[in-house]
C-alpha positions, 0 to 999 in steps of 0.5 A: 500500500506504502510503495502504491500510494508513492508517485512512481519515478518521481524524485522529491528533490527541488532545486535548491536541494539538486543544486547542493548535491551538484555542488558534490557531484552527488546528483545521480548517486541521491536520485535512487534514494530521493525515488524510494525513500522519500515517501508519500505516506509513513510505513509502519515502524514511523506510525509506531513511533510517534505515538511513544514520543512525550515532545516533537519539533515543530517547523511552521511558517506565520502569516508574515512568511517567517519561520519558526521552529518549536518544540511541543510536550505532552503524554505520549500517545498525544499523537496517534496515525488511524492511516499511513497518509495521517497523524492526528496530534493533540495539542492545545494552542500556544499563544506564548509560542511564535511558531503557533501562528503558523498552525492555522487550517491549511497551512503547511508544517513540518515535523521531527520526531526523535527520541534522544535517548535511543539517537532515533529520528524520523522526519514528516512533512505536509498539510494541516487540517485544524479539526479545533483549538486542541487538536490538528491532523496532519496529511503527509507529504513526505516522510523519511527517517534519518540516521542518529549521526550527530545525536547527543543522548539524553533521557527525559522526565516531565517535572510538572504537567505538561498540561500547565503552561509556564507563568513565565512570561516570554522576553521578545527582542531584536537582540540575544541578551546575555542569557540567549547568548550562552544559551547559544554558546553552550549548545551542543544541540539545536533545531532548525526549520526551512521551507520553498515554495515549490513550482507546483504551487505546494509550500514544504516545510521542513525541520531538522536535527543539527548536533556536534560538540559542545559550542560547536555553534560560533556566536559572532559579536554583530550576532551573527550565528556560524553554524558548520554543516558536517557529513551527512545523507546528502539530502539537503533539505536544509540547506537546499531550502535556504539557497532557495529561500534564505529564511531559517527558525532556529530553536535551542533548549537549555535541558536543564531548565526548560527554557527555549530560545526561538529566532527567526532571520535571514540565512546565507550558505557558505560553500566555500569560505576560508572560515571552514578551516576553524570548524573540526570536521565541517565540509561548509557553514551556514551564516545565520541572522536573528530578526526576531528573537523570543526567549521562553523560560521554563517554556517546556514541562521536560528536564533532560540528562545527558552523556556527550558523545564525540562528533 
């Protein structure tokens, strides 16, 4: 049924993505890859494996065209998939949260389940159709796993219900302040979202896992962010969407707090600079600068605990 509901000899790659692969030489080697693993609807072991996660990553994009990546807590079996072409998710609007304005009916979306503890991921894009405020369900439009390269492992436990929203307040700016900045600094680990617009009118989002050692994200004193892309599946969704639309959401966790670091602002790829050679085992870098910056503290119900691997 998986292999029927596929559109038969059609690569999924646009043009941004087929441009980074040509960049490599990769074009024909990904084309088999992009055909047969890439699909239109979720096989049986992603249809498992969300309704076991207690959060997932958000990418979604606001009525202004920025984007916004997040990350959303619950029980788990908040999400559930009656069909591999659908998953219904359970969440209740966020009005603190800038990427919950880019969750209206019709809009696009794009999701990243992964379970830290055992370096599992799995990617969905698609179509949301908004059933109420406390529920949406998602169409598929593309669903891929992705290899746990890069993954720090940590394990997780709620500390309140995650029911309950923070009394925090959110601190919203156009610049990090000292907190943001370690937040930044200190990450081994962050989130990152990006969509096209594609020829035949479909908006794609996507949002991605990006890991490495810790402070491995280069925070510049005008604010910028150099972030070093290392090896790996050579897909490209990331940054072939930024050399299509260079917009990017980025969001960082401070897992022992909760706090969340939202940014939205303008991207530009570097596929050849000399500023590589600074960053150990990166093959390029992405520049980011932040547009809109909200801090949330104590934004997620979660603590995580670690062990660090080596990138």
């Amino acid at each position: 049924m998986l292999e029927q509901s596929r559109e038969a000899g059609t690569s999924p790659w646009h043009r941004g993505e087929l441009e980074m692969q040509r960049s490599l030489g990769v074009v024909e080697r990904m084309d088999g890859p992009g055909r047969n693993f890439v699909r239109k609807a979720m096989p049986e072991q992603h249809r498992a494996f969300f309704p076991m996660l207690p959060f997932v990553v958000l990418g979604t994009v606001d009525a202004k065209g920025e984007v916004w990546a997040t990350i959303r807590a619950a029980q788990p079996g908040f999400m559930s998939s009656p069909d591999p072409e659908t998953l219904e998710v359970r969440l209740p609007r966020e009005p603190a949260d800038p990427a919950d304005a880019g969750m209206e009916d019709g809009a696009a979306i794009a999701m990243l389940g992964i379970q830290l503890e055992t370096r599992r991921r799995n990617r969905l894009n698609g179509v949301i159709g908004r059933t109420d405020a406390g529920a949406f369900r998602l169409r598929v439009g593309q669903s891929f796993g992705n290899c746990p390269q890069y993954i720090q492992p940590r394990a997780a436990a709620f500390i309140r219900d995650p029911a309950l929203p923070t009394a925090v307040p959110p601190l919203r700016s156009r610049e990090l302040n000292e907190r943001a900045r370690r937040m930044v600094e200190d990450a081994d680990t962050f989130f990152v979202a990006s969509y096209v617009d594609r020829e035949n009118g479909e908006r794609q989002v996507d949002v991605s896992h990006r890991g490495g050692y810790a402070g491995f994200v280069h925070l510049g004193t005008d604010g910028a962010l150099t972030v070093p892309d290392f090896a790996g599946n050579r897909f490209f969704n990331t940054l072939g969407n930024f050399l299509v639309n260079p917009k990017a959401g980025m969001v960082f966790v401070d897992f022992e707090t909760g706090d969340m670091l939202q940014m939205t602002g303008r991207v530009e790829v570097l596929l050849d600079s000399p500023d590589i050679a600074a960053f150990p085992k990166a093959e390029r870098l992405w520049r980011f600068t932040p547009e809109e910056i909200v801090l949330r503290p104590d934004a997620l119900p979660l603590r995580w605990w670690s062990r660090r691997t080596e990138v």
